[in-house]
C-alpha positions in Angstrom: 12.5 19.3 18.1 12.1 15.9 20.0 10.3 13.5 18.0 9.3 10.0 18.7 8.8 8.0 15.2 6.2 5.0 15.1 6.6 2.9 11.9 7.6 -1.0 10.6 7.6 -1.6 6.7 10.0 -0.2 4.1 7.2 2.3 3.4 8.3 4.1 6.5 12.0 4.3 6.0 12.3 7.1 4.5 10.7 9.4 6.3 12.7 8.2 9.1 15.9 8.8 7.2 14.5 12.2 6.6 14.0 13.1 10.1 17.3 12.0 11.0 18.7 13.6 8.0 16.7 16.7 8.9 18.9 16.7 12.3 15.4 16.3 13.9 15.8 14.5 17.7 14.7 11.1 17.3 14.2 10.3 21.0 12.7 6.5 20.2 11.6 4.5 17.4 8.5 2.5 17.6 8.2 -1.0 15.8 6.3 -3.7 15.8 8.2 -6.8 16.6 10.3 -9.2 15.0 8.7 -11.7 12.8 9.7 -15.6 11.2 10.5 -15.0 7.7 10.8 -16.9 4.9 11.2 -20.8 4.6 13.5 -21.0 7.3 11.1 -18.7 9.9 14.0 -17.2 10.6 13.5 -13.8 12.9 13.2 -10.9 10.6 13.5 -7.0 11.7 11.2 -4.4 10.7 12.7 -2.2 7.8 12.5 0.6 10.3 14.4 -1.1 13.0 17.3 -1.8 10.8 17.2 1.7 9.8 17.8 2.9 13.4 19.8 0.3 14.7 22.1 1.5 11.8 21.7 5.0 13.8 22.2 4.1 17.0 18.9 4.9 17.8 16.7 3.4 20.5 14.2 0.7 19.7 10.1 0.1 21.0 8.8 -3.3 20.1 6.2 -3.2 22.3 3.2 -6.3 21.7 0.5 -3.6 22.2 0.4 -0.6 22.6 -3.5 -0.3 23.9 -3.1 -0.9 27.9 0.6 -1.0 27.7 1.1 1.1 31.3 4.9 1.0 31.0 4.9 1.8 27.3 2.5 5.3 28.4 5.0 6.1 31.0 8.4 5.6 28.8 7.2 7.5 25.8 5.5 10.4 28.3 9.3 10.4 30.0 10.4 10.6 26.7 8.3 14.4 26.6 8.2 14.0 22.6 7.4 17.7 20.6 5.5 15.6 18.2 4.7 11.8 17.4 5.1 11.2 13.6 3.3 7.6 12.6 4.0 6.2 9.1 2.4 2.4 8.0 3.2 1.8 11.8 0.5 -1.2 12.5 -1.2 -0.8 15.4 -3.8 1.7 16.6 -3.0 4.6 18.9 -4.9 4.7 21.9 -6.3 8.5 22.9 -3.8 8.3 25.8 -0.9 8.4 23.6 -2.3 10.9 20.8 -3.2 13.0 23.8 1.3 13.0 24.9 3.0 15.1 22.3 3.0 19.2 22.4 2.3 19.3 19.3 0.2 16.1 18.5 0.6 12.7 16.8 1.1 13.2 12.8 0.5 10.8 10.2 1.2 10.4 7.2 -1.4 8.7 4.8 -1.5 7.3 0.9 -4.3 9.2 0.1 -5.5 12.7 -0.8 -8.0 12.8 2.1 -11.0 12.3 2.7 -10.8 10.1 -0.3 -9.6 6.3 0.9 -9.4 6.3 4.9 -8.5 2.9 6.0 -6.1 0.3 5.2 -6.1 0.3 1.9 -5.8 3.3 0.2 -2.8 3.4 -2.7 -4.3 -0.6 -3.9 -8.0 1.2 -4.1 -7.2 3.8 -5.9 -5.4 2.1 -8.7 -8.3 -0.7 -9.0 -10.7 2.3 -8.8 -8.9 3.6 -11.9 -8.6 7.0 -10.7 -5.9 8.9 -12.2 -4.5 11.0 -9.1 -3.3 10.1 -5.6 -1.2 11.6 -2.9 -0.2 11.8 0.6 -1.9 13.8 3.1 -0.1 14.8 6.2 -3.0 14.8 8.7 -2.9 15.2 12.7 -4.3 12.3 14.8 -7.0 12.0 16.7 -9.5 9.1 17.8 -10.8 8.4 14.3 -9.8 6.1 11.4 -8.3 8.6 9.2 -10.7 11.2 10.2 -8.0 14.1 11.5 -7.1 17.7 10.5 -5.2 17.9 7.5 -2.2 19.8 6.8 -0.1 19.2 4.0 -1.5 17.4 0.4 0.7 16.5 -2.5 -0.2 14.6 -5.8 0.5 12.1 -7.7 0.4 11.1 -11.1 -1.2 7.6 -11.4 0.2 6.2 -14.4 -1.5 4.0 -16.6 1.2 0.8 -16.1 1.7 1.4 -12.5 0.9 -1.5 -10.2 0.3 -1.4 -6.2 4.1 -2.1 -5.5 5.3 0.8 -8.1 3.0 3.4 -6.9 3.9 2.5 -3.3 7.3 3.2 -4.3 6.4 6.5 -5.5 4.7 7.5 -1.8 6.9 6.5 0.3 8.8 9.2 -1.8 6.7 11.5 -1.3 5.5 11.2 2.1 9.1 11.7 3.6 9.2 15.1 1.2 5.8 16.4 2.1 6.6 15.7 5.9 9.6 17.6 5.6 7.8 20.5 3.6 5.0 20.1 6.8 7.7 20.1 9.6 8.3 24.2 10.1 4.4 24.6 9.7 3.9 21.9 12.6 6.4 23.7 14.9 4.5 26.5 14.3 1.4 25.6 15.6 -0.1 23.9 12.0 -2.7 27.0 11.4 -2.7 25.5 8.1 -4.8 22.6 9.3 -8.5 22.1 8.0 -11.1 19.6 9.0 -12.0 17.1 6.3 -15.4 17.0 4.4 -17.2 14.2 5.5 -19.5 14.1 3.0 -16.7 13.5 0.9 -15.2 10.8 2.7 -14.9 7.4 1.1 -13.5 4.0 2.9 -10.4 1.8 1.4 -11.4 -1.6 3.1 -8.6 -3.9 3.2 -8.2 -6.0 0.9 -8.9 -9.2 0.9 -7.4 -12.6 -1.1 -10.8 -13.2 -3.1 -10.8 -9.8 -4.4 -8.2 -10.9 -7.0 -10.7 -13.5 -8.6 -11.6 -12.0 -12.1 -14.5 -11.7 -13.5 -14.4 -11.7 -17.2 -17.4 -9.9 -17.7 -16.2 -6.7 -16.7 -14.5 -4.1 -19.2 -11.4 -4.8 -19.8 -10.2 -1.7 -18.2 -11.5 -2.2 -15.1 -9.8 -5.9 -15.2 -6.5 -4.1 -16.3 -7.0 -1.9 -13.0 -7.8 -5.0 -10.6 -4.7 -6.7 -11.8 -2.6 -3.9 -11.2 -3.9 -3.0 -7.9 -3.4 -6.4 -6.6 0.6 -6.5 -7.5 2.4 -7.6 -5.7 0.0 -8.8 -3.2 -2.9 -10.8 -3.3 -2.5 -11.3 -6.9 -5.3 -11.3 -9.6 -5.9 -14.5 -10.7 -8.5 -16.6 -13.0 -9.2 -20.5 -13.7 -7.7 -22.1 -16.6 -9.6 -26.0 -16.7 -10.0 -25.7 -13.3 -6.1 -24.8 -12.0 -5.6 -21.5 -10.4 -3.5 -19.5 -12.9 -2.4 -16.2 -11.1 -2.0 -13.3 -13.5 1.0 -11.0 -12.7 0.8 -8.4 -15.8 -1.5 -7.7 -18.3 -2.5 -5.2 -20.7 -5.3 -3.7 -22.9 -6.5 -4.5 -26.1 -8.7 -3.9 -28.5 -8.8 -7.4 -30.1 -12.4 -8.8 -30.9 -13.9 -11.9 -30.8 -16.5 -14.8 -30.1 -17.2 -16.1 -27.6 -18.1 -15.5 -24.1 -16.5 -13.1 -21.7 -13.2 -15.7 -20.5 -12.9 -17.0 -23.8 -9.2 -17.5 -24.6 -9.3 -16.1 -28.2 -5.4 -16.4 -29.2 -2.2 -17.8 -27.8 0.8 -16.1 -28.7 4.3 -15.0 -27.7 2.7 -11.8 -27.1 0.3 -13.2 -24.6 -2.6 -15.0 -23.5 -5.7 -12.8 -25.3 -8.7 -13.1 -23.4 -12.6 -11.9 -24.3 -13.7 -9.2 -21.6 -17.2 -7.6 -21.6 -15.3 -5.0 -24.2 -12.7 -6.2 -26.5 -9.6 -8.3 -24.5 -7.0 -8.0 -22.2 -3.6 -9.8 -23.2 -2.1 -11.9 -20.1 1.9 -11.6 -20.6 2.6 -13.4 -17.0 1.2 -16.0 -15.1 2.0 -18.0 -12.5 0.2 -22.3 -12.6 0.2 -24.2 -9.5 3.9 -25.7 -8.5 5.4 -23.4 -11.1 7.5 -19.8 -10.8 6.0 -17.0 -12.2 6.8 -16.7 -15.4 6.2 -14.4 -19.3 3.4 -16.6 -21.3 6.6 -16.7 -23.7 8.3 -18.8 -22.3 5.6 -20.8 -20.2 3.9 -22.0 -24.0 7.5 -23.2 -24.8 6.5 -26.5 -22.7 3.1 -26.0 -22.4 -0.2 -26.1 -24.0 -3.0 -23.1 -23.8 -6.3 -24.6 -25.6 -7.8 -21.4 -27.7 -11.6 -21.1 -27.0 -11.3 -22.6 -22.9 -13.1 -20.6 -20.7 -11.0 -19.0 -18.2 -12.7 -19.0 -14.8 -14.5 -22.3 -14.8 
C-alpha cells in the first residue's frame, strides 16, 4: 500500500507513526514549511517533518500546493494507493484529490456533519456538548463535505480544555485510521454521504471570542474558557487591564451585584457573579506578568471585592 501522508502540527504525528508502524509505504511526506519560532525566530520544523526525517523519509514543503505544476507531477510520479491528510494546512486542489486509486482521506475532529471547518474540537467544548469524535471521511471538493467511513467517540469531560481534548484525538484519529485502513483497500463500501440538513459550521476562531461576557450562565462561561485553552485565551477587564483567565470552575456561590461583580477573593480563587450564581477564576495572567494560580498572584497583589470585571 503506497501512501503519500499530508500533515504539519503534532496533531498529525501520530497517525504518521502509525502508518509507518503499520509497515504501510510512505512514498512522501507533505509539510508545510519551516517557520521563525520563538524569541529568537529561529527556523522551526513541522512536528511531522521531524517525525520523518527521524524515518528517513522524504520531505514536501511545497509554498502552495494550488498551481504548483511540479508539485502535480512529483506526487502523480509518486502513483500513491491513497493520500491520507491530517491538520495538513492548505487546501487540496481537485487535481490532486482526483491522483490516488483510492482517494485522498482525511481525518477530522468531529463526528460529521457536526463542526466542518477549522474549528471543530474548540467548538464543541464552548458549545458544551458532551460527545465528540473523529470521522474518517474521503475528500472531495468541499469543506468537510465528503463520504464518511469510519466514526469513533469521545467522551467530553467536564474539565477538559481545547489542548486536553486535542490530545485525546490525535489519539484516536491514528487508531480509527488504522481500524479504517483494510476497509479503504477494499474499496470503502462502508462509506455514506453526510446529512446536510444536519450539517453545522466550526468557524475559526477568532482572538475576540475569548472576551467574556459576564452575563451569561456560568456554564456557558466555564465552556468558553475551556474551549479557548491554550489558544486565544478567555479573558475579562479587571479596572481596565486585560486579565486573561487560564482555569476556572463552577460555583454555586450567590451574591449582589451585577453580572462581573467580584464577590470574594480568596486562595481558592477569584469568585465572580455570572447571570446564574459564579464561576471561581483560579488562574490568571495581568499584563507584563506570567501566568499564574490567583494564590499566589494575591500574595503581592490586591483584588478589590465588588469591581466590575469587564469595564
Amino acid at each position: 500500500m503506497n501512501v503519500v501522508f499530508m500533515g504539519t502540527p503534532d496533531f498529525a504525528v501520530p497517525t504518521l507513526e502509525m502508518l509507518i508502524d503499520e509497515k504501510y509505504t510512505v512514498s512522501a511526506v507533505v509539510t508545510q514549511p519551516d517557520k521563525p519560532k520563538g524569541r529568537g525566530k529561529k527556523e522551526s520544523m513541522p512536528p511531522v517533518k521531524e517525525v520523518a526525517l527521524a524515518h528517513g523519509l522524504s520531505v514536501l514543503q511545497p509554498e502552495k500546493i494550488r498551481g504548483d505544476e511540479a508539485f502535480y507531477n512529483h506526487i502523480q510520479s509518486l502513483n500513491p494507493d491513497v493520500i491520507v491528510v491530517v491538520a495538513f494546512g492548505q487546501i487540496l486542489p481537485e487535481s490532486i484529490l482526483n491522483i490516488p486509486k483510492y482517494g485522498c482521506i482525511n481525518i477530522h475532529g468531529s463526528l460529521l456533519p457536526k463542526y466542518r471547518g477549522a474549528a471543530p474540537i474548540q467548538w464543541s467544548i464552548i458549545n458544551e456538548e458532551l460527545i465528540t469524535g473523529v470521522t474518517i471521511m474521503y475528500m472531495d471538493k468541499g469543506m468537510d463535505t465528503g463520504d464518511m467511513l469510519l466514526k469513533k467517540e469521545i467522551v467530553i469531560d467536564e474539565a477538559d480544555t481545547y489542548a486536553s481534548l486535542h490530545d485525546k484525538m490525535k489519539i484516536v484519529g491514528a487508531e480509527a485510521l488504522k481500524e479504517a485502513m483494510p476497509m479503504i483497500i477494499a474499496g470503502g463500501k462502508e462509506r455514506q454521504k453526510q446529512e446536510e440538513s444536519e450539517a453545522t459550521y466550526a468557524a475559526l476562531i477568532q482572538k475576540s471570542l475569548g472576551e467574556i461576557k459576564w452575563q451569561a450562565s456560568t456554564s456557558s462561561i466555564d465552556a468558553l474558557v475551556r474551549g479557548l485553552n491554550p489558544w486565544p485565551g478567555g479573558y475579562t477587564y479587571y479596572k481596565g487591564e486585560v486579565m486573561k483567565i487560564w482555569k476556572a470552575v463552577k460555583t454555586l456561590k450567590q451574591g449582589e451585584g451585577a453580572p462581573g461583580t467580584i464577590l470574594e477573593v480568596s486562595k481558592e480563587g477569584i469568585f465572580v457573579k455570572t447571570l446564574d450564581g459564579s464561576l471561581c477564576i483560579q488562574e490568571i495572567q495581568m499584563p507584563n506578568k506570567k501566568r499564574m494560580p490567583v494564590s499566589e498572584y494575591i500574595k503581592g497583589n490586591t483584588l478589590d471585592i465588588g469591581v466590575i470585571l469587564g469595564i
